[in-house]
NUBAFI-525433 format. One record per atom (N, C-alpha, C): residue in three letters; residue number from 0; chain; atom name; y, x, z. Coordinates in nm, 2 decimals. Layout:
 lofi lovo volum tifi      y      x      z
  Ala  NUM     A   CA      Y      X      Z
...
This chain:
 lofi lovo volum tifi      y      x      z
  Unk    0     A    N   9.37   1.93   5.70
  Unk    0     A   CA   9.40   1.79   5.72
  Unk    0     A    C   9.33   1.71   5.61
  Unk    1     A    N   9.31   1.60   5.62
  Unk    1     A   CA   9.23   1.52   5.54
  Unk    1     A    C   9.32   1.36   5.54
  Unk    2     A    N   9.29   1.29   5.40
  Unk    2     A   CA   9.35   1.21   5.39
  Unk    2     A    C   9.29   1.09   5.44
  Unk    3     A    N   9.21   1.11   5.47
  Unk    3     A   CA   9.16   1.00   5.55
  Unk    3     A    C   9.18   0.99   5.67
  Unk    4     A    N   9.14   1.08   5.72
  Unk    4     A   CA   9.16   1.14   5.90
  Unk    4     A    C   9.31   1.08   5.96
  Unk    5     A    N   9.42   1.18   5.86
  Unk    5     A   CA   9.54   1.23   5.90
  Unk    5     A    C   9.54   1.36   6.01
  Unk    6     A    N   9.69   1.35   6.03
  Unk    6     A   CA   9.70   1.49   6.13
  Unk    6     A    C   9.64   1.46   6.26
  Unk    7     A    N   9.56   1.48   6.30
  Unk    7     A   CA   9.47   1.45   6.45
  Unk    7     A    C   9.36   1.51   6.46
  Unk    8     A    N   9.31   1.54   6.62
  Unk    8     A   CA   9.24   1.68   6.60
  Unk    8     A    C   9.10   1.57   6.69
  Unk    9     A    N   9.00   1.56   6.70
  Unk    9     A   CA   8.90   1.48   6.74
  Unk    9     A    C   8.84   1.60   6.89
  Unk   10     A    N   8.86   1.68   6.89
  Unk   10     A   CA   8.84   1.77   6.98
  Unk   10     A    C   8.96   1.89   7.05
  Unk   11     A    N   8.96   1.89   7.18
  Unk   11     A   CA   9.03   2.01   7.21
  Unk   11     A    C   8.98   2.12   7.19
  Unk   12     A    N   9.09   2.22   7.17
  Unk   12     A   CA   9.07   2.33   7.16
  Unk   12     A    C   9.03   2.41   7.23
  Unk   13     A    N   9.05   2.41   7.39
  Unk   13     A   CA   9.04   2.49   7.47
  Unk   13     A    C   8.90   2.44   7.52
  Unk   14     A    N   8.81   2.30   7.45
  Unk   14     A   CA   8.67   2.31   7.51
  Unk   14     A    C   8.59   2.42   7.43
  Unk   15     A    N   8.54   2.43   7.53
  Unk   15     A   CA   8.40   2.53   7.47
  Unk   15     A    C   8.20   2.48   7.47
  Unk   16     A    N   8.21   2.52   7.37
  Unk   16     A   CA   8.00   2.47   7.41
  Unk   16     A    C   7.95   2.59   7.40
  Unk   17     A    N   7.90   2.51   7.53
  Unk   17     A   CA   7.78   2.59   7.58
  Unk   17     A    C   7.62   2.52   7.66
  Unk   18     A    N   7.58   2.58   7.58
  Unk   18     A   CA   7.41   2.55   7.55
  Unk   18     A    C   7.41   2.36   7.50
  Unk   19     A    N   7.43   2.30   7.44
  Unk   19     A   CA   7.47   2.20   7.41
  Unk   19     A    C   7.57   2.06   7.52
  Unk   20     A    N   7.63   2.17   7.61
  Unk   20     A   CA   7.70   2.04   7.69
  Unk   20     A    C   7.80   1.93   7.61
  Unk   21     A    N   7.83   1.93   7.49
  Unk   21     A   CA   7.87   1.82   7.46
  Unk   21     A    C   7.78   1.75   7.41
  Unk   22     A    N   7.62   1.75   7.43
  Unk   22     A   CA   7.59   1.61   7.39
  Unk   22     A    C   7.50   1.57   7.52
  Unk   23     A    N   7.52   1.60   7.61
  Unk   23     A   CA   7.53   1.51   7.74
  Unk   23     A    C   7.64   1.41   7.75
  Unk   24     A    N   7.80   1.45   7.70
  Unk   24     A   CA   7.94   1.42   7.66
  Unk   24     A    C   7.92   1.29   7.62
  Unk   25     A    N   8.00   1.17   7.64
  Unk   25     A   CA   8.05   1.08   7.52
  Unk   25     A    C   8.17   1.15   7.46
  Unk   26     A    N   8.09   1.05   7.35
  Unk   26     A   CA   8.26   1.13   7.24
  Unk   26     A    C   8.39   1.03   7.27
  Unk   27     A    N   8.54   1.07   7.21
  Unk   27     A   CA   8.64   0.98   7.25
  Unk   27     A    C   8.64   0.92   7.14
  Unk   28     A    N   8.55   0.88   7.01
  Unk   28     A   CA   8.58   0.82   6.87
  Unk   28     A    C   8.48   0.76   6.84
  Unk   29     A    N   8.48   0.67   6.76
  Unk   29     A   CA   8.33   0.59   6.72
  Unk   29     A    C   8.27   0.62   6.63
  Unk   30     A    N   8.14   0.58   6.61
  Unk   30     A   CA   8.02   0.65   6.52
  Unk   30     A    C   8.07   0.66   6.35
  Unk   31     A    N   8.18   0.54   6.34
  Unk   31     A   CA   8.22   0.52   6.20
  Unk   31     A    C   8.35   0.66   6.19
  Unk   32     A    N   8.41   0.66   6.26
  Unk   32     A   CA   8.52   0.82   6.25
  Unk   32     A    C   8.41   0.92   6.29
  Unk   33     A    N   8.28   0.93   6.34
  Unk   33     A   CA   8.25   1.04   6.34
  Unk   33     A    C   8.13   1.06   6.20
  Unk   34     A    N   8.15   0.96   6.14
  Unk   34     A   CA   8.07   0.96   5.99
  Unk   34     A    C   8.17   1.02   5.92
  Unk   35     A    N   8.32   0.96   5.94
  Unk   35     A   CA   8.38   1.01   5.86
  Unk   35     A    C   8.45   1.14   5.84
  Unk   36     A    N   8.45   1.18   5.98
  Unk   36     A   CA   8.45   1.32   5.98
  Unk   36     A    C   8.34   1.41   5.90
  Unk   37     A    N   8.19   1.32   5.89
  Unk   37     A   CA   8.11   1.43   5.84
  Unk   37     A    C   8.10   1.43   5.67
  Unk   38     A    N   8.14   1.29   5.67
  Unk   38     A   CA   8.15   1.33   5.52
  Unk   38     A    C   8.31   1.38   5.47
  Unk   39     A    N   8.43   1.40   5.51
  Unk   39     A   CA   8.51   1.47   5.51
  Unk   39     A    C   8.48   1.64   5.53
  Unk   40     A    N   8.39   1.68   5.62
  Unk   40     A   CA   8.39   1.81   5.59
  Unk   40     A    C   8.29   1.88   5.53
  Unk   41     A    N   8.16   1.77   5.46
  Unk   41     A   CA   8.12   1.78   5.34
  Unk   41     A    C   8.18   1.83   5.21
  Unk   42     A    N   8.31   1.71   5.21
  Unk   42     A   CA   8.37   1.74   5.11
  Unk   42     A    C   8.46   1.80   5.06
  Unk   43     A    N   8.50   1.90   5.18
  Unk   43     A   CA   8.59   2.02   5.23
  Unk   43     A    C   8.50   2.13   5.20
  Unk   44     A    N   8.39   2.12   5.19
  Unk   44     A   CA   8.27   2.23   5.20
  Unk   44     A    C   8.28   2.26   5.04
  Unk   45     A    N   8.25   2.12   4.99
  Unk   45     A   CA   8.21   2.16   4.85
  Unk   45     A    C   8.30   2.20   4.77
  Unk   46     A    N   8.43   2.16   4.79
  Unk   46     A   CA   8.50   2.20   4.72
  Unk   46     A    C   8.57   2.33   4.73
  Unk   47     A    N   8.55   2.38   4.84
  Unk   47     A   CA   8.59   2.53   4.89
  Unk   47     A    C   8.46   2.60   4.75
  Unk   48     A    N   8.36   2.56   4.78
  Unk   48     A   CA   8.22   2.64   4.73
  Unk   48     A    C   8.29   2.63   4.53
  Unk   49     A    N   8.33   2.53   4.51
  Unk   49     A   CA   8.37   2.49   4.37
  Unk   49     A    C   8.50   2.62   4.34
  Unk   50     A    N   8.57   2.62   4.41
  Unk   50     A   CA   8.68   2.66   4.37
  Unk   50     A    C   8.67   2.83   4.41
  Unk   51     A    N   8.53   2.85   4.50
  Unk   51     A   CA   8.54   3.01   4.52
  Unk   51     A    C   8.43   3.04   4.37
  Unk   52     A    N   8.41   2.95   4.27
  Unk   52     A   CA   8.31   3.02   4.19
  Unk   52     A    C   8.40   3.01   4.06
  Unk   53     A    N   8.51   2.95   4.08
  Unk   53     A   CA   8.63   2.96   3.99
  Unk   53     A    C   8.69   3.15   3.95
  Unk   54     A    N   8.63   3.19   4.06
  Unk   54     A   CA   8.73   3.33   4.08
  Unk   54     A    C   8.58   3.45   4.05
């Protein structure tokens, strides 16, 4: 979960991709939640990478 976000999922679970059919797809969110999704799991990224060089 992310403090930005909150608890909400931007995708179902039970979709699946295959061969790129979701970007035929509109998305249900706008370009500014889907920025911030990506720098949210940027920031999820790096700090996982930070904290696995701790050990």
């Amino acid at each position: 979960m992310s403090e930005r976000l909150g608890p909400i999922t931007y995708r179902k679970k039970s979709e699946e991709l295959f061969l790129g059919r979701e970007l035929g797809e509109g998305q249900n969110y706008s370009d500014q939640t889907a920025q911030i999704i990506d720098e949210e799991v940027k920031r999820l990224i790096a700090e996982a990478q930070e904290r696995s060089k701790r050990f």
